[in-house]
N, C-alpha and C positions, 0 to 999 in steps of 0.2 A: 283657463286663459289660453291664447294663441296668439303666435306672434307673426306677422306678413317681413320681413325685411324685401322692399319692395327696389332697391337701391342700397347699393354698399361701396363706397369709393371714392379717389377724388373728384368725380365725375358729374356726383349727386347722390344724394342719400336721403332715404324716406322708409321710416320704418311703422308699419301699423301693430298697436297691441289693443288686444279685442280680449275682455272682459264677459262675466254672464250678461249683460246690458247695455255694456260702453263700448264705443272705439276709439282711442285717440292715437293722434299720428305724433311722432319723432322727427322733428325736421322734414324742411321741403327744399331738396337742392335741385329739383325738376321743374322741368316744365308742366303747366299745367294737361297738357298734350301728355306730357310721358306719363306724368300722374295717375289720370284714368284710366292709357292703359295697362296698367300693370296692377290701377284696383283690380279691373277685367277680368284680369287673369284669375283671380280668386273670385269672381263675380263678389265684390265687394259693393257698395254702395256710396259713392260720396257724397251724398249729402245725409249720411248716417254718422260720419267722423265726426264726434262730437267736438273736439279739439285737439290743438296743435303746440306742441312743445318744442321749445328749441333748444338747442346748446347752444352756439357758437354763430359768431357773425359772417363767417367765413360763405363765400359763394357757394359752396357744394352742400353747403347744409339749410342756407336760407334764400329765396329769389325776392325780387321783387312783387310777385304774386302771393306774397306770403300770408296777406288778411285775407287772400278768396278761395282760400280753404276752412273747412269746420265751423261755418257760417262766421267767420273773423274770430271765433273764439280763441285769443293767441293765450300763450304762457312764455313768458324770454324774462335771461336776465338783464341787469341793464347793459344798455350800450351795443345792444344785438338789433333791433330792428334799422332795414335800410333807411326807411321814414319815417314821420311819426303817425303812429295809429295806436287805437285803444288797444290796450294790453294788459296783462295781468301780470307785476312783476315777480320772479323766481329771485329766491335771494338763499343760498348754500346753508344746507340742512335745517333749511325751514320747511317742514313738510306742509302741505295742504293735500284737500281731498278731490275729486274731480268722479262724480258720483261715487260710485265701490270702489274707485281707485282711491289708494294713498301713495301720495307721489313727496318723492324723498328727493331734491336736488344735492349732489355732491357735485363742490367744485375739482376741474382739471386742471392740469396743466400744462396750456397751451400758447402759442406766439399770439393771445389777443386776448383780450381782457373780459374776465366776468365767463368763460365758460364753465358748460359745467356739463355732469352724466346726470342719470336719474336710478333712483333705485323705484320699481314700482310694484305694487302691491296690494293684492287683495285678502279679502278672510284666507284664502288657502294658498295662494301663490305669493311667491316673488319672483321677480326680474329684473336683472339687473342692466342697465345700459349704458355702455360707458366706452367711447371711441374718443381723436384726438387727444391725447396726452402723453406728455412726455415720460411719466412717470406715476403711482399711487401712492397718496398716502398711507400712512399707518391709520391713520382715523378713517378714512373710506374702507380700508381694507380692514377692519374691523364691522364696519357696516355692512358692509357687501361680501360678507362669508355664510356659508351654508344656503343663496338660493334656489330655487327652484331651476332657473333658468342664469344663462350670462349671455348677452351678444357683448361679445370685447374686443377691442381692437387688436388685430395681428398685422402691421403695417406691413413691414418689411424686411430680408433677410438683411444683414448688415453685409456680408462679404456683395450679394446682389447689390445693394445700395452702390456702392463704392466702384463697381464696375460698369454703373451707368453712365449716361453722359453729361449727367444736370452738374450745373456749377457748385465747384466744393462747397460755398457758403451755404448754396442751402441743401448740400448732403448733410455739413455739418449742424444746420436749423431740423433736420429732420433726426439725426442722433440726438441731441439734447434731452434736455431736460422740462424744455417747453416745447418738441416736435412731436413726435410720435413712437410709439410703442413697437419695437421689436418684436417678432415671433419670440425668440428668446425671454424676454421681459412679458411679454402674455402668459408663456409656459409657466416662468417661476411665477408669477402671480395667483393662476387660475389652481397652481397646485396648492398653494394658499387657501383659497380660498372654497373650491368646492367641498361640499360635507354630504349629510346621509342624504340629504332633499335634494338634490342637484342632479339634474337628467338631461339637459340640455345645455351646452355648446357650439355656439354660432360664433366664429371667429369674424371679426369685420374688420371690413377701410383695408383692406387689403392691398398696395401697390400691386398698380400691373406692371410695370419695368423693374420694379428692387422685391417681388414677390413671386410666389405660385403656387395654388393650393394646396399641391404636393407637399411642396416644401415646408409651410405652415403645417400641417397637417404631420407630419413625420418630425419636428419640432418640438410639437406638442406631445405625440406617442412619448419621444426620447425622454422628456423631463417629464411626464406623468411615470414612468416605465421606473426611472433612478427613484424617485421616491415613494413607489411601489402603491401605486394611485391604480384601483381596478377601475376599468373603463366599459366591463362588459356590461354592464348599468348604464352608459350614457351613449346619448347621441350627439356627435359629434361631426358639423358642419362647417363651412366657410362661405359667408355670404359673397352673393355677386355683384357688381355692376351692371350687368344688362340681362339678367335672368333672374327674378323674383324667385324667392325661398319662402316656404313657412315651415310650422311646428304649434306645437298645440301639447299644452302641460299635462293634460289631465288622461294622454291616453295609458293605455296598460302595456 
């Protein structure tokens, strides 16, 4: 399994995971222009993208080009598409399969209804994907320990946050409990959650004004370090906004 994070932010986000046979994409917060090229850059192929998954209604994770990707082959939960088009609906921890994939929705917790991450899955990998949200549950975080792989949200530092200029209300929508996920609240989760399988960490949705990958990144050392989490076994990332990343599970 390999994973493209072709987009990471609030900017737009689009994540490719490639299978022995399959590719299916993670949201599309681009333009179909930025799309392509940044398949390019992997000399990807798009009209190989079998299908497209969405979490969340939110602009940066869906456009209105959303059915002219993976020949319209959509997956959303309800109340996610901008119009109406055939769709396949995701409904939380109903898994279904999407050829070798088995694809696990977990709901989020976010300021719009019906989102949700994905745990996904083949005979030898898992991955898990899971950005916007204010918090995890106990029952996802039970689902989502020991994979393969995690792209997780690492939003923002809070002292960062708070020294920004955006209006308290929505510094305070973004602390919540329905905004988004702290470096801090990544760290203590991911310490949770990784086990003997887990080689990969891809931090995402990272704020460009209340974040910086240093920052995340030394965050995470701090609380893997206190609870005595060896890291010389993992690779350890933070996806970008305007510079595509990959990884690929099965190397040595």
């Amino acid at each position: 399994m390999k994973y493209f994070v072709l987009a990471s932010g609030s900017k737009g986000n689009a994540t490719i995971i490639k299978g022995p046979e399959t590719k299916i994409l993670i949201d599309l917060g681009l333009s179909l222009k930025e799309y392509k090229e940044r398949l390019n850059v992997f000399k990807l192929q798009e009209e190989r993208v079998f299908a497209v998954l969405f979490t969340h209604k939110h602009g940066d994770h869906i456009t209105s080009q959303f059915n002219k990707v993976a020949n319209g082959n959509v997956y959303a939960p309800a109340n996610t598409l901008p119009f109406e088009a055939p769709f396949k609906l995701v409904v939380p921890y109903t898994s279904f399969t999407i050829n070798e994939f088995k694809v696990t929705p977990l709901p989020t917790s976010h300021d719009v209804s019906d989102s949700v991450g994905y745990i996904i899955e083949t005979t030898e990998y898992k991955l898990v994907y899971m950005t916007d949200t204010g918090y995890i549950s106990t029952r996802n975080l039970e689902m989502m320990k020991n994979a393969d792989a995690y792209i997780i949200e690492s939003n923002h530092s809070p002292s960062l946050l708070l020294k920004t200029n955006r209006p308290f209300d929505l510094i305070q929508r973004i602390l919540s409990d329905t905004g988004h996920l702290s470096n801090e609240a990544c760290a203590h989760y991911l310490a949770e959650l990784v086990g003997p399988r887990t080689k990969h960490i891809v931090l995402a949705h990272l704020s460009e004004e209340a974040n910086t990958p240093e920052v995340a990144l030394e965050t995470l050392d701090k609380v893997f370090r206190k609870y005595g989490i060896d890291q010389s076994k993992l690779t350890i990332v933070t996806a970008k906004q305007h510079v595509p990343i990959m990884g690929e599970l099965n190397e040595n």
